[in-house]
N, C-alpha and C positions, 0 to 999 in steps of 0.2 A: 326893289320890287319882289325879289327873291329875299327869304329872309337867311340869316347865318346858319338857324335851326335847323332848316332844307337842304341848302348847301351843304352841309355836315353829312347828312343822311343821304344825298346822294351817292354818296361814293361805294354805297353798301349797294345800289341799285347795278343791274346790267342793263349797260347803254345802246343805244339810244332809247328814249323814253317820253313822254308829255307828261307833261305836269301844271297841274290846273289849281290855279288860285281861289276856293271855293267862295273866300271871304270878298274880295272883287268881283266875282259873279254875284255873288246875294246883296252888294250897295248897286252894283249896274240894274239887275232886275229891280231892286227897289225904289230909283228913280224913275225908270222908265215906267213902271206899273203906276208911279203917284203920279205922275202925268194923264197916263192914259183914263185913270179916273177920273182925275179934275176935270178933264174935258169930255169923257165919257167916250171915248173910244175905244175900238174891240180890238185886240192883236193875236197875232196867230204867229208862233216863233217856226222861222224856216228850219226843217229840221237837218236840210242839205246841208245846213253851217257845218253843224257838231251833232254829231249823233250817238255819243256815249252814253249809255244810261244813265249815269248818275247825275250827268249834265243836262236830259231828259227830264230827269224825275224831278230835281229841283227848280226848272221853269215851269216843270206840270204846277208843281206846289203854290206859284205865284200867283195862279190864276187864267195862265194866258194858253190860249187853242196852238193847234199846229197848223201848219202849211205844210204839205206833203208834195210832191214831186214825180212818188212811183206807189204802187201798190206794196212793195216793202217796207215805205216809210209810213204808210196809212197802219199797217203792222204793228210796226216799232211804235208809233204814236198811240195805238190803242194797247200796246204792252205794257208802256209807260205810264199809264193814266189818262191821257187826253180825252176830252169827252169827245163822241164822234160826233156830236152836234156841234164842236168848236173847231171841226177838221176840215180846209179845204184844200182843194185837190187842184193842182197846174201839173202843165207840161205838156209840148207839141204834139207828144207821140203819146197817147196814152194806148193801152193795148187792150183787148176784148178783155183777158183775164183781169188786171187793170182796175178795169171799169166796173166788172162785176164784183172784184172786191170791195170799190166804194160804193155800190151800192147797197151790198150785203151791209156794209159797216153802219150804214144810216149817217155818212156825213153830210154837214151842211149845207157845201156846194161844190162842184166843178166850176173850175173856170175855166172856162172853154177858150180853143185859141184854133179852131177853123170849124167851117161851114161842114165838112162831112165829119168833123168830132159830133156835132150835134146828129147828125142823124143818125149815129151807130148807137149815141149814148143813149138817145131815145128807143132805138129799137131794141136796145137790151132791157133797158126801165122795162119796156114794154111786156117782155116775155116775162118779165121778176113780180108783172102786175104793181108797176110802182111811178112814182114821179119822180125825176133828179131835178132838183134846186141847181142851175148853172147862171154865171157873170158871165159878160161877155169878156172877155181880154181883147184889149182895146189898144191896139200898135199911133202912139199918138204920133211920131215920126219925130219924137227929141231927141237930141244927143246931147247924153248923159256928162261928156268931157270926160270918160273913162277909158278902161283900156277897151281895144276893139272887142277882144273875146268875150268879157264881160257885159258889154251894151247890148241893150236886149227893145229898147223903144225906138228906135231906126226904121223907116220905113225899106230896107234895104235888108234886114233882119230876120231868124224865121219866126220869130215871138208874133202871138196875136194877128186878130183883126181886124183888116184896114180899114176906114171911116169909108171908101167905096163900095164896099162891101155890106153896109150896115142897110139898105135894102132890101138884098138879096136875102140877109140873116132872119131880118124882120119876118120878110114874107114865108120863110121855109118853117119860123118858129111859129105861128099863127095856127095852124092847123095842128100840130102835134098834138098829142093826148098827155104822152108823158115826159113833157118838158116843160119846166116854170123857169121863166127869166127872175131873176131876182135881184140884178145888180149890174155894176161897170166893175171889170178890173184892170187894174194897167200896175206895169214893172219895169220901169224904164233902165236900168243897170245895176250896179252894184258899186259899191267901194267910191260913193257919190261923196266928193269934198265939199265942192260949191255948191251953197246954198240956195244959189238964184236957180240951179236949175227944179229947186222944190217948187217955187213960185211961179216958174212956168210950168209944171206938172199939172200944177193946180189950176192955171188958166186954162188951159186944155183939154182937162174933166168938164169942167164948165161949159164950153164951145160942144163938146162932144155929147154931154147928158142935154143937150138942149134939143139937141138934134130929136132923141125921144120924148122928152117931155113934148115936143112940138105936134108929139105925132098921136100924144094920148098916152104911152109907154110909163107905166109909173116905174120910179127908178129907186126899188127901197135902199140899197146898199152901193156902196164907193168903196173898194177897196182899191189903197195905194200902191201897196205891196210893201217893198224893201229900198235897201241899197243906199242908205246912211252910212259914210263910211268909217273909219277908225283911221289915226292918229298914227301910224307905222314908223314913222321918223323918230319922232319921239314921245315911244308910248308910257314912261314912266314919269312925265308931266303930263302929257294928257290922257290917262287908265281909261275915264269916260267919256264918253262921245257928249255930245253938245245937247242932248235931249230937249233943252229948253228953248233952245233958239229954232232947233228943227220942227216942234210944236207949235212954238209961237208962228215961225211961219204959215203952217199948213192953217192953223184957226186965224189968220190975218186973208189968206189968197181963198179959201177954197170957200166956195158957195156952199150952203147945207140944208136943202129945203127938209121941211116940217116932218118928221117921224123918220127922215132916212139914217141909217145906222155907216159910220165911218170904220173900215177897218185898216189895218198894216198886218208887214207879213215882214215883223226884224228878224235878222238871223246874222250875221257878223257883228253888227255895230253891237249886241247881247253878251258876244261871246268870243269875239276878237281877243281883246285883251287877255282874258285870264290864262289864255292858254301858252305856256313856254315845252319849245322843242329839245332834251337835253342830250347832250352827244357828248363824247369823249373825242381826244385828238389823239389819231393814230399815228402821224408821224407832220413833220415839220419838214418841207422838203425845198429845198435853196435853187430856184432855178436861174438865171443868165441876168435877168433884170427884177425876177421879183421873186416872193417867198411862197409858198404855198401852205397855207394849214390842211391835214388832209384827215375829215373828222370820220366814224364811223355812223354816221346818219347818211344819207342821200338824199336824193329828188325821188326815192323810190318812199319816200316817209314826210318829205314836204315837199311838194311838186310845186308850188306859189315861182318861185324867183328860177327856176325852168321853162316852166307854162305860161306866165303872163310877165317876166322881166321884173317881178314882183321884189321892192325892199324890206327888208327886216331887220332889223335893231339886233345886233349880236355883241355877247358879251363875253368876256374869259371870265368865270364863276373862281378864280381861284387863283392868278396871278396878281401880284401888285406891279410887276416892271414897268420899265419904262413902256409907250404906242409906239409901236411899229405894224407898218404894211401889208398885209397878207391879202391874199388871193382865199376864199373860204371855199373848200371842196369838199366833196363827198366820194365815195369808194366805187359809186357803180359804172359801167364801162359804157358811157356817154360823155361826151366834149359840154353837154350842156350840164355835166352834174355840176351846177356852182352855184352856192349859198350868198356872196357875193366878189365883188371884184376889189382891190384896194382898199378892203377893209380895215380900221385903225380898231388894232387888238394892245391889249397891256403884254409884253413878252412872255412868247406862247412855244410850251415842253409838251412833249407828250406826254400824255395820261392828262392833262389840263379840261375840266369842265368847261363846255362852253354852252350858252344858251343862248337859243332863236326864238327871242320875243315875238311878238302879238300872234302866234300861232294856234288859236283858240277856235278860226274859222277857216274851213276848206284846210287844214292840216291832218289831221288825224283820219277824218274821214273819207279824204283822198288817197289815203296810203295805198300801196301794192306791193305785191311781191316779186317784182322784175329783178331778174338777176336770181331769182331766190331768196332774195335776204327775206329774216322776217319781220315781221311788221312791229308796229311801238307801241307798247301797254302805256297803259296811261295810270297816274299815280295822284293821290289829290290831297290838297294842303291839309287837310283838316284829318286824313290819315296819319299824317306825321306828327 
Protein backbone atom coordinates (compact mmCIF):
# COMPACT_ATOMS: atom_id res chain seq x y z
CA UNK A 1 0.00 0.00 0.00
CA UNK A 2 3.04 2.09 0.98
CA UNK A 3 5.54 1.82 -1.60
CA UNK A 4 9.63 0.94 -0.89
CA UNK A 5 10.22 4.44 -2.50
CA UNK A 6 8.26 6.12 0.45
CA UNK A 7 9.46 4.16 2.99
CA UNK A 8 13.04 5.06 2.16
CA UNK A 9 12.08 8.82 2.29
CA UNK A 10 10.55 8.56 5.37
CA UNK A 11 13.15 8.32 7.46
CA UNK A 12 14.45 11.86 6.29
CA UNK A 13 10.94 13.08 7.54
CA UNK A 14 10.28 14.42 11.46
CA UNK A 15 7.78 12.11 12.92
CA UNK A 16 4.89 11.96 13.22
CA UNK A 17 3.34 12.87 9.90
CA UNK A 18 0.30 11.74 7.21
CA UNK A 19 0.77 10.87 4.28
CA UNK A 20 -1.54 10.69 1.49
CA UNK A 21 -1.69 8.50 -1.45
CA UNK A 22 -2.63 10.98 -4.20
CA UNK A 23 -2.79 8.12 -6.98
CA UNK A 24 -5.73 6.08 -4.65
CA UNK A 25 -7.50 9.39 -4.13
CA UNK A 26 -7.63 10.15 -8.16
CA UNK A 27 -8.91 6.04 -8.97
CA UNK A 28 -11.59 6.51 -5.74
CA UNK A 29 -12.82 10.02 -7.05
CA UNK A 30 -12.70 8.46 -10.46
CA UNK A 31 -15.24 5.82 -9.82
CA UNK A 32 -17.27 7.53 -7.74
CA UNK A 33 -17.55 10.68 -10.26
CA UNK A 34 -18.42 7.79 -13.21
CA UNK A 35 -21.18 6.67 -11.22
CA UNK A 36 -22.49 9.64 -10.33
CA UNK A 37 -22.79 10.65 -14.01
CA UNK A 38 -24.22 7.42 -15.18
CA UNK A 39 -26.94 8.05 -13.13
CA UNK A 40 -26.83 11.72 -13.10
CA UNK A 41 -26.39 12.53 -9.63
CA UNK A 42 -25.10 15.69 -7.71
CA UNK A 43 -22.43 15.23 -4.85
CA UNK A 44 -21.14 17.43 -2.47
CA UNK A 45 -17.66 16.13 -0.64
CA UNK A 46 -18.05 16.65 3.24
CA UNK A 47 -15.26 18.82 3.81
CA UNK A 48 -15.38 17.64 7.84
CA UNK A 49 -13.55 14.40 6.38
CA UNK A 50 -10.30 16.01 5.30
CA UNK A 51 -9.71 19.43 5.01
CA UNK A 52 -6.08 19.76 3.52
CA UNK A 53 -5.96 21.81 0.61
CA UNK A 54 -4.34 19.75 -1.71
CA UNK A 55 -6.89 17.19 -0.91
CA UNK A 56 -9.57 20.08 -1.44
CA UNK A 57 -8.26 21.14 -4.65
CA UNK A 58 -8.00 17.82 -6.25
CA UNK A 59 -11.92 16.76 -5.46
CA UNK A 60 -12.63 20.55 -6.54
CA UNK A 61 -10.94 19.36 -9.82
CA UNK A 62 -13.29 16.34 -10.22
CA UNK A 63 -16.19 18.23 -10.40
CA UNK A 64 -17.99 17.61 -7.16
CA UNK A 65 -19.58 20.67 -4.72
CA UNK A 66 -18.88 20.75 -0.94
CA UNK A 67 -20.88 20.23 2.12
CA UNK A 68 -19.89 22.58 4.79
CA UNK A 69 -20.62 22.27 8.32
CA UNK A 70 -19.48 25.79 9.77
CA UNK A 71 -18.91 29.19 8.23
CA UNK A 72 -15.00 28.36 8.12
CA UNK A 73 -15.56 25.60 5.97
CA UNK A 74 -17.90 27.63 3.52
CA UNK A 75 -14.38 29.68 3.63
CA UNK A 76 -12.03 26.89 3.02
CA UNK A 77 -14.49 25.69 0.29
CA UNK A 78 -14.68 29.00 -1.63
CA UNK A 79 -10.69 29.13 -1.26
CA UNK A 80 -10.24 25.99 -2.73
CA UNK A 81 -12.41 26.56 -5.81
CA UNK A 82 -15.85 25.08 -4.93
CA UNK A 83 -18.45 26.97 -6.75
CA UNK A 84 -20.76 28.50 -3.97
CA UNK A 85 -23.64 27.28 -6.15
CA UNK A 86 -22.36 23.53 -5.43
CA UNK A 87 -22.03 24.49 -1.58
CA UNK A 88 -24.44 23.32 1.13
CA UNK A 89 -24.50 24.23 4.48
CA UNK A 90 -25.64 21.64 7.66
CA UNK A 91 -25.27 21.82 11.14
CA UNK A 92 -27.61 22.12 14.55
CA UNK A 93 -26.08 25.27 15.65
CA UNK A 94 -25.49 27.33 12.97
CA UNK A 95 -24.64 30.86 14.38
CA UNK A 96 -25.88 34.62 13.22
CA UNK A 97 -22.24 35.17 11.84
CA UNK A 98 -22.57 31.74 10.23
CA UNK A 99 -25.48 32.28 8.49
CA UNK A 100 -24.49 35.61 7.15
CA UNK A 101 -21.54 34.26 5.63
CA UNK A 102 -23.60 31.76 3.53
CA UNK A 103 -25.60 34.11 2.55
CA UNK A 104 -23.05 36.55 1.46
CA UNK A 105 -21.47 33.46 -0.32
CA UNK A 106 -24.52 32.87 -2.70
CA UNK A 107 -24.62 28.97 -1.62
CA UNK A 108 -27.09 26.69 -2.94
CA UNK A 109 -28.81 25.73 0.16
CA UNK A 110 -29.07 25.32 4.01
CA UNK A 111 -30.14 22.54 5.33
CA UNK A 112 -31.98 23.41 7.92
CA UNK A 113 -32.35 21.08 11.14
CA UNK A 114 -34.92 23.08 13.49
CA UNK A 115 -37.99 25.22 13.44
CA UNK A 116 -36.28 28.45 14.87
CA UNK A 117 -33.05 27.91 12.42
CA UNK A 118 -35.64 28.77 9.89
CA UNK A 119 -36.91 31.85 11.30
CA UNK A 120 -33.47 33.49 12.25
CA UNK A 121 -32.17 32.27 8.65
CA UNK A 122 -35.05 34.19 7.23
CA UNK A 123 -34.90 37.12 9.07
CA UNK A 124 -31.39 37.63 8.25
CA UNK A 125 -32.06 36.85 4.31
CA UNK A 126 -34.37 39.38 5.08
CA UNK A 127 -32.38 42.40 6.26
CA UNK A 128 -29.37 41.15 3.25
CA UNK A 129 -32.71 41.74 0.88
CA UNK A 130 -32.33 38.23 -0.30
CA UNK A 131 -33.87 34.53 -0.29
CA UNK A 132 -32.01 31.34 1.29
CA UNK A 133 -32.69 28.04 -0.71
CA UNK A 134 -33.14 25.66 2.54
CA UNK A 135 -33.88 21.42 2.63
CA UNK A 136 -35.47 20.29 5.37
CA UNK A 137 -33.25 17.71 7.52
CA UNK A 138 -35.35 15.23 7.99
CA UNK A 139 -34.59 12.91 11.40
CA UNK A 140 -36.22 9.64 9.81
CA UNK A 141 -35.70 7.74 13.33
CA UNK A 142 -33.16 4.68 11.63
CA UNK A 143 -30.37 3.36 13.16
CA UNK A 144 -27.53 3.32 11.22
CA UNK A 145 -25.89 -0.03 13.16
CA UNK A 146 -22.88 2.34 13.92
CA UNK A 147 -21.13 3.46 16.63
CA UNK A 148 -23.55 5.78 19.11
CA UNK A 149 -21.40 9.02 18.58
CA UNK A 150 -21.59 8.77 15.04
CA UNK A 151 -25.62 8.02 14.49
CA UNK A 152 -27.15 10.96 13.68
CA UNK A 153 -30.80 9.51 12.16
CA UNK A 154 -32.28 8.41 15.68
CA UNK A 155 -35.15 9.96 16.73
CA UNK A 156 -33.39 10.23 20.16
CA UNK A 157 -30.52 12.33 18.52
CA UNK A 158 -29.93 16.13 18.13
CA UNK A 159 -29.75 15.93 14.12
CA UNK A 160 -32.85 17.23 12.30
CA UNK A 161 -36.50 17.25 12.03
CA UNK A 162 -39.05 15.18 13.29
CA UNK A 163 -41.98 13.94 10.86
CA UNK A 164 -44.28 15.56 14.00
CA UNK A 165 -43.07 18.48 13.30
CA UNK A 166 -43.52 18.81 9.65
CA UNK A 167 -46.81 20.84 10.29
CA UNK A 168 -45.81 23.12 12.31
CA UNK A 169 -42.53 23.80 9.64
CA UNK A 170 -45.06 23.90 6.80
CA UNK A 171 -47.21 26.45 8.35
CA UNK A 172 -44.24 28.82 9.72
CA UNK A 173 -42.50 28.38 6.06
CA UNK A 174 -45.76 29.49 4.09
CA UNK A 175 -45.82 33.14 4.84
CA UNK A 176 -42.06 33.99 4.94
CA UNK A 177 -40.75 36.26 2.21
CA UNK A 178 -37.37 35.21 2.30
CA UNK A 179 -37.28 31.40 2.45
CA UNK A 180 -37.69 28.94 -0.42
CA UNK A 181 -37.95 25.24 0.44
CA UNK A 182 -36.27 23.52 -2.08
CA UNK A 183 -35.79 19.89 -0.92
CA UNK A 184 -35.58 16.86 1.91
CA UNK A 185 -32.35 16.16 3.43
CA UNK A 186 -31.49 13.36 5.80
CA UNK A 187 -27.95 11.83 7.25
CA UNK A 188 -28.52 8.91 9.09
CA UNK A 189 -24.74 8.11 10.39
CA UNK A 190 -21.48 7.59 9.30
CA UNK A 191 -18.88 4.72 8.86
CA UNK A 192 -22.38 2.62 7.48
CA UNK A 193 -21.23 -1.23 6.51
CA UNK A 194 -24.71 -2.69 5.90
CA UNK A 195 -26.12 -2.17 3.13
CA UNK A 196 -29.72 -2.92 3.91
CA UNK A 197 -29.57 0.05 6.01
CA UNK A 198 -29.29 2.21 2.37
CA UNK A 199 -32.54 0.53 1.40
CA UNK A 200 -34.31 1.48 4.24
CA UNK A 201 -33.10 5.15 3.96
CA UNK A 202 -34.70 5.04 0.86
CA UNK A 203 -38.04 3.62 1.83
CA UNK A 204 -38.29 6.25 4.36
CA UNK A 205 -37.56 9.39 1.94
CA UNK A 206 -40.47 7.93 0.18
CA UNK A 207 -43.04 7.59 3.08
CA UNK A 208 -41.71 11.09 4.23
CA UNK A 209 -41.68 13.08 0.64
CA UNK A 210 -45.23 11.96 0.30
CA UNK A 211 -46.23 13.31 3.23
CA UNK A 212 -45.57 16.86 1.03
CA UNK A 213 -46.37 15.88 -2.30
CA UNK A 214 -49.80 15.12 -0.47
CA UNK A 215 -50.09 18.41 0.54
CA UNK A 216 -49.26 20.36 -2.87
CA UNK A 217 -45.39 20.82 -1.63
CA UNK A 218 -43.20 20.29 -4.67
CA UNK A 219 -40.20 18.57 -3.67
CA UNK A 220 -37.40 19.41 -6.31
CA UNK A 221 -34.25 17.94 -4.50
CA UNK A 222 -33.41 14.55 -2.23
CA UNK A 223 -30.35 14.86 -0.75
CA UNK A 224 -29.04 11.55 1.08
CA UNK A 225 -26.19 12.88 2.59
CA UNK A 226 -23.18 10.49 3.51
CA UNK A 227 -21.84 7.61 5.67
CA UNK A 228 -20.76 4.81 3.29
CA UNK A 229 -18.28 3.41 5.18
CA UNK A 230 -14.54 1.99 4.47
CA UNK A 231 -13.09 -1.23 4.89
CA UNK A 232 -10.66 -0.47 8.35
CA UNK A 233 -9.78 -4.15 8.81
CA UNK A 234 -8.59 -4.74 5.88
CA UNK A 235 -7.89 -1.77 3.89
CA UNK A 236 -5.09 -3.02 1.50
CA UNK A 237 -7.79 -5.59 -0.15
CA UNK A 238 -10.42 -3.37 0.03
CA UNK A 239 -8.49 0.52 -0.97
CA UNK A 240 -12.23 1.27 -2.40
CA UNK A 241 -15.40 1.23 -0.90
CA UNK A 242 -18.25 -0.68 -3.01
CA UNK A 243 -19.47 2.36 -5.09
CA UNK A 244 -21.34 0.11 -7.36
CA UNK A 245 -23.48 -1.90 -5.18
CA UNK A 246 -24.16 1.27 -3.00
CA UNK A 247 -25.51 3.07 -6.33
CA UNK A 248 -27.15 0.20 -7.49
CA UNK A 249 -28.87 0.20 -4.33
CA UNK A 250 -30.09 3.74 -3.89
CA UNK A 251 -31.39 3.59 -8.14
CA UNK A 252 -33.12 0.02 -7.08
CA UNK A 253 -35.08 1.51 -3.54
CA UNK A 254 -35.43 5.08 -4.07
CA UNK A 255 -38.58 6.65 -5.84
CA UNK A 256 -37.48 9.72 -8.27
CA UNK A 257 -40.38 11.69 -9.54
CA UNK A 258 -39.97 13.85 -12.85
CA UNK A 259 -37.34 16.72 -12.76
CA UNK A 260 -36.20 16.22 -8.90
CA UNK A 261 -32.38 16.31 -8.72
CA UNK A 262 -30.67 13.49 -6.17
CA UNK A 263 -27.87 14.71 -4.19
CA UNK A 264 -25.07 12.92 -1.55
CA UNK A 265 -22.74 14.53 0.57
CA UNK A 266 -19.28 11.62 0.62
CA UNK A 267 -16.68 12.43 2.85
CA UNK A 268 -14.84 9.34 4.41
CA UNK A 269 -15.78 6.55 2.05
CA UNK A 270 -13.56 9.50 -0.80
CA UNK A 271 -10.98 9.92 1.47
CA UNK A 272 -10.49 7.20 4.06
CA UNK A 273 -8.14 5.11 2.52
CA UNK A 274 -5.48 7.24 1.15
CA UNK A 275 -4.60 8.68 4.03
CA UNK A 276 -1.61 6.85 6.48
CA UNK A 277 -0.76 8.18 9.98
CA UNK A 278 3.44 7.67 10.21
CA UNK A 279 5.01 7.67 13.73
CA UNK A 280 8.20 6.46 14.78
CA UNK A 281 8.68 4.06 18.05
CA UNK A 282 10.08 5.75 20.91
CA UNK A 283 10.58 2.95 23.15
CA UNK A 284 9.51 -0.66 23.51
CA UNK A 285 8.63 -1.18 27.11
CA UNK A 286 8.08 -5.10 28.81
CA UNK A 287 5.48 -4.80 31.13
CA UNK A 288 4.17 -8.08 33.67
CA UNK A 289 1.91 -9.69 31.00
CA UNK A 290 2.32 -7.77 27.86
CA UNK A 291 4.67 -5.42 25.74
CA UNK A 292 3.90 -2.10 25.07
CA UNK A 293 5.13 -0.21 21.85
CA UNK A 294 5.28 3.50 22.86
CA UNK A 295 5.12 5.55 19.35
CA UNK A 296 5.61 9.38 19.13
CA UNK A 297 2.09 10.02 17.59
CA UNK A 298 -0.86 10.20 20.03
CA UNK A 299 -4.63 10.49 20.25
CA UNK A 300 -3.62 14.25 20.26
CA UNK A 301 -2.96 13.50 16.18
CA UNK A 302 -5.49 10.66 15.69
CA UNK A 303 -8.26 10.83 18.24
CA UNK A 304 -10.47 7.73 16.16
CA UNK A 305 -9.58 4.53 18.46
CA UNK A 306 -9.72 7.12 21.88
CA UNK A 307 -13.05 8.66 20.78
CA UNK A 308 -15.10 5.99 19.15
CA UNK A 309 -13.04 2.58 20.23
CA UNK A 310 -12.24 2.95 16.66
CA UNK A 311 -9.75 0.08 14.64
CA UNK A 312 -6.96 0.55 12.28
CA UNK A 313 -4.76 -1.60 10.42
CA UNK A 314 -1.20 -0.88 11.74
CA UNK A 315 1.95 -1.96 10.37
CA UNK A 316 5.86 -1.93 11.29
CA UNK A 317 7.13 -0.04 7.77
CA UNK A 318 10.64 -1.56 8.47
CA UNK A 319 10.92 -4.79 10.47
CA UNK A 320 10.85 -8.36 8.85
CA UNK A 321 10.86 -10.53 12.53
CA UNK A 322 9.07 -12.75 13.70
CA UNK A 323 4.53 -11.24 15.03
CA UNK A 324 4.60 -10.59 18.45
CA UNK A 325 1.97 -8.79 20.71
CA UNK A 326 2.16 -5.26 21.57
CA UNK A 327 -0.23 -3.03 23.30
CA UNK A 328 0.14 0.36 20.50
CA UNK A 329 0.53 3.77 22.60
CA UNK A 330 1.09 7.13 22.25
CA UNK A 331 3.17 9.63 24.64
CA UNK A 332 0.39 11.93 25.89
CA UNK A 333 -0.69 11.65 29.69
CA UNK A 334 -4.04 9.95 29.29
CA UNK A 335 -4.92 5.96 30.21
CA UNK A 336 -6.99 6.31 26.76
CA UNK A 337 -3.75 7.22 24.61
CA UNK A 338 -4.07 3.72 22.81
CA UNK A 339 -3.83 3.03 19.08
CA UNK A 340 -4.62 -0.56 19.81
CA UNK A 341 -4.68 -3.35 22.30
CA UNK A 342 -2.89 -6.93 21.43
CA UNK A 343 -1.68 -5.91 18.32
CA UNK A 344 0.21 -8.53 16.12
CA UNK A 345 3.45 -6.36 14.99
CA UNK A 346 6.60 -8.09 13.03
CA UNK A 347 9.51 -7.57 16.07
CA UNK A 348 9.38 -4.07 17.06
CA UNK A 349 13.16 -1.73 18.05
CA UNK A 350 13.03 1.56 18.44
CA UNK A 351 13.44 4.17 15.90
CA UNK A 352 11.07 1.42 13.81
CA UNK A 353 8.33 3.10 11.21
CA UNK A 354 5.12 2.37 11.91
CA UNK A 355 2.00 3.11 9.97
CA UNK A 356 -1.82 3.66 10.93
CA UNK A 357 -3.71 2.90 7.86
CA UNK A 358 -7.02 4.24 6.64
CA UNK A 359 -6.40 7.56 8.39
CA UNK A 360 -7.54 9.75 5.31
CA UNK A 361 -10.96 10.70 7.37
CA UNK A 362 -11.50 12.51 10.74
CA UNK A 363 -7.52 12.01 11.32
CA UNK A 364 -5.75 15.11 10.40
CA UNK A 365 -8.37 17.26 10.61
CA UNK A 366 -9.09 16.36 14.25
CA UNK A 367 -5.64 16.98 15.36
CA UNK A 368 -4.91 19.28 18.59
CA UNK A 369 -2.38 20.40 20.56
CA UNK A 370 -3.25 18.93 24.12
CA UNK A 371 -0.25 18.47 25.90
CA UNK A 372 1.39 20.91 23.53
CA UNK A 373 2.67 18.50 21.25
CA UNK A 374 2.59 19.75 17.76
CA UNK A 375 0.42 18.87 15.22
CA UNK A 376 1.13 16.47 11.79
CA UNK A 377 2.20 18.07 8.51
CA UNK A 378 0.86 16.12 6.00
CA UNK A 379 3.23 14.86 3.02
CA UNK A 380 1.79 13.50 -0.46
CA UNK A 381 2.89 10.67 -2.61
CA UNK A 382 3.33 12.31 -5.76
CA UNK A 383 5.87 14.85 -3.84
CA UNK A 384 8.13 12.10 -3.53
Amino acid sequence: MISKVAIKRFAEIPTPFYYYDIGLLKDTLSLYTSLIAKYKYNAHYAIKANAEPKILQIIQKSGLGADCVSGNEIKVALKNGFDSNKIVYAGVGKSDREIKIALKSKIFCFNCESIPEIKIINDIASSFGVVANISLRVNPNIDAHTHKYISTGREEDKFGISPWEFSDVVNLIEPLDNIKLIGLHFHIGSQITDMNVFSLLCKSVEQLQCWFIERGIEIKNLNLGGGLGIDYQNPQENPIPNFKEYFAIIKKNLIVRPGQKIHFEPGRALVGQCGHLISKVLYVKNGKNKNFVILDAGMNNLIRPALYQAHHDIENLVSKGKTEKYDIVGPVCESSDVFCKEASLAHTNRGDLIAIHSAGAYGQVMGMRYNLRDLAKAYYSDDF
